[in-house]
C-alpha positions in Angstrom: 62.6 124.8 104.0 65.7 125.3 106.4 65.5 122.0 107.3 65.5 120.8 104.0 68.9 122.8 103.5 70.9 121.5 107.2 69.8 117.9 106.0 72.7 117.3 103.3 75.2 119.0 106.1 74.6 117.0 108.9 74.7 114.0 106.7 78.2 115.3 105.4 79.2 115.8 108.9 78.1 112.3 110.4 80.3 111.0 107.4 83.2 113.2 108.3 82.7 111.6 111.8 82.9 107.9 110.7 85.5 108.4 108.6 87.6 109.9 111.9 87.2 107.1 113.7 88.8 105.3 110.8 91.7 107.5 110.3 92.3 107.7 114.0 92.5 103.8 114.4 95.8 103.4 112.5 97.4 105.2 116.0 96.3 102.5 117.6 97.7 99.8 115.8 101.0 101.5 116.6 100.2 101.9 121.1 99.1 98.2 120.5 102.8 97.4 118.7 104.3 99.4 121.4 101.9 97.3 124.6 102.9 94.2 123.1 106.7 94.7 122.3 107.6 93.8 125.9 105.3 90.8 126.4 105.6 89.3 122.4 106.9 85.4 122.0 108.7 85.7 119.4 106.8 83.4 116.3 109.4 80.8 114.3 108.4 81.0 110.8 110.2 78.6 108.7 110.9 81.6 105.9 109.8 84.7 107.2 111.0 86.2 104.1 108.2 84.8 102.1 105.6 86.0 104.5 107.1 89.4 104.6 106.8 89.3 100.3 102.9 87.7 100.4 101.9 90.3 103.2 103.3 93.3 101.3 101.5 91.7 97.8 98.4 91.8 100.0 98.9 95.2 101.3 99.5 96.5 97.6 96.2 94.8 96.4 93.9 95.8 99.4 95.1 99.5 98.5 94.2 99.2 94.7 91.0 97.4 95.8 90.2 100.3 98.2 90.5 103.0 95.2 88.7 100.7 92.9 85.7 100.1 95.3 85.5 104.2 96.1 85.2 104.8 92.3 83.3 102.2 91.6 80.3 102.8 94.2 80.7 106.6 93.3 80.0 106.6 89.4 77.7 103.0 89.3 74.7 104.1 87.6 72.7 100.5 87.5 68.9 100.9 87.8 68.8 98.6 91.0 71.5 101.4 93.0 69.7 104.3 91.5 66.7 103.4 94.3 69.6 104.3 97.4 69.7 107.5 98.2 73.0 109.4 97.1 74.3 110.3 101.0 73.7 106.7 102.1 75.4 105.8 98.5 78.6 108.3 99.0 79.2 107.2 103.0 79.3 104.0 102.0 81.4 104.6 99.3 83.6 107.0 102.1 83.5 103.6 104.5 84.5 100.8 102.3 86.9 102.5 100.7 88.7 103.8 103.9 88.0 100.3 105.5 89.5 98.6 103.4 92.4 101.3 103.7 92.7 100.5 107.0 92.8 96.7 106.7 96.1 97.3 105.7 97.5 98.9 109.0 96.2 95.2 110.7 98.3 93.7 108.1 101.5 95.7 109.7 100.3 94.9 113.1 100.4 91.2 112.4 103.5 91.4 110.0 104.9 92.9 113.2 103.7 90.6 116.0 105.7 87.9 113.6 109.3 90.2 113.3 109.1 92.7 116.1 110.4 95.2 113.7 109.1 98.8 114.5 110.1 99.9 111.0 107.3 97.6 109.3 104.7 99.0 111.7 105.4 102.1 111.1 105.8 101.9 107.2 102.9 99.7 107.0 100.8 102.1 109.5 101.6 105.1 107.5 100.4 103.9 104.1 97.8 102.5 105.3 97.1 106.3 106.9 97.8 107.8 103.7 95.1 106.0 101.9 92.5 106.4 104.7 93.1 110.2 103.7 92.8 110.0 100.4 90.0 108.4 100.6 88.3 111.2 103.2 84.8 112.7 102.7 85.6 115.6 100.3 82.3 118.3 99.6 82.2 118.8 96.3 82.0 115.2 95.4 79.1 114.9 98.2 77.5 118.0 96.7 78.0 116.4 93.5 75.9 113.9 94.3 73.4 115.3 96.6 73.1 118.5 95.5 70.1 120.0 93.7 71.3 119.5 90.2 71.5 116.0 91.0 67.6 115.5 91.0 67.8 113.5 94.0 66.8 113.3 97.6 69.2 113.1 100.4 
């Protein structure tokens, strides 16, 4: 019976875990910037100013797509995801979501590697960040689901 009641932890804490290593990668998309500063060619783009506009539209709809797919792989109640079990279900829903967050940051990196300008990293870097926390492993939402009103196994 003790076992049965660590279970849902340690699945909380491998989640918590995963979604470190997310949230910890977005500083090294900035030492990368920094490593390649000094060594960069600098890219000719006929209009950088029209790359700069399509990479930010891309950055804004990666980030709506990443709340979307949290909430939508949290509440979907369809009789073909009701056979996954509810930890599996939330760390994907935890990964995705905070992947997709962090696609973002390698969107700055590469918007960077075309300017050289630290100020896009870092802007780019820290939103990114900011969704990758949002999006963290939060308890009551995992107790929500795996918890013992829920009716389901972990």
């Amino acid at each position: 019976m003790e076992e049965n009641k660590k279970e849902p932890e340690k699945r909380f804490g491998e989640i918590r875990i995963m979604w470190s290593a997310f949230f910890l990668s977005s500083i090294f998309y900035i030492i990368i910037g920094h490593l390649a500063a000094g060594r960069m060619v600098p890219v000719t783009v006929h209009d950088i100013g029209l790359l700069k506009k399509f990479i930010y539209f891309l950055i804004a709809v990666t980030l709506a797509a990443s709340c979307y797919f949290r909430k939508l792989m949290l509440n979907i109640r369809k009789k073909e995801f009701s056979q996954i079990k509810p930890a599996v279900r939330y760390r994907n829903a935890v990964s995705v979501s905070s992947l997709t967050a962090n696609v973002t940051g390698m969107y700055g990196l590469g918007l960077f590697f075309h300017t050289g300008d630290f100020q896009i990293l870092y802007t780019v870097v820290a939103l990114s960040s900011v969704f990758i926390f949002f999006h963290r492993p939060k308890k009551h939402e995992f107790d929500r689901l795996t918890g013992p009103d829920s009716g389901s196994r972990i």
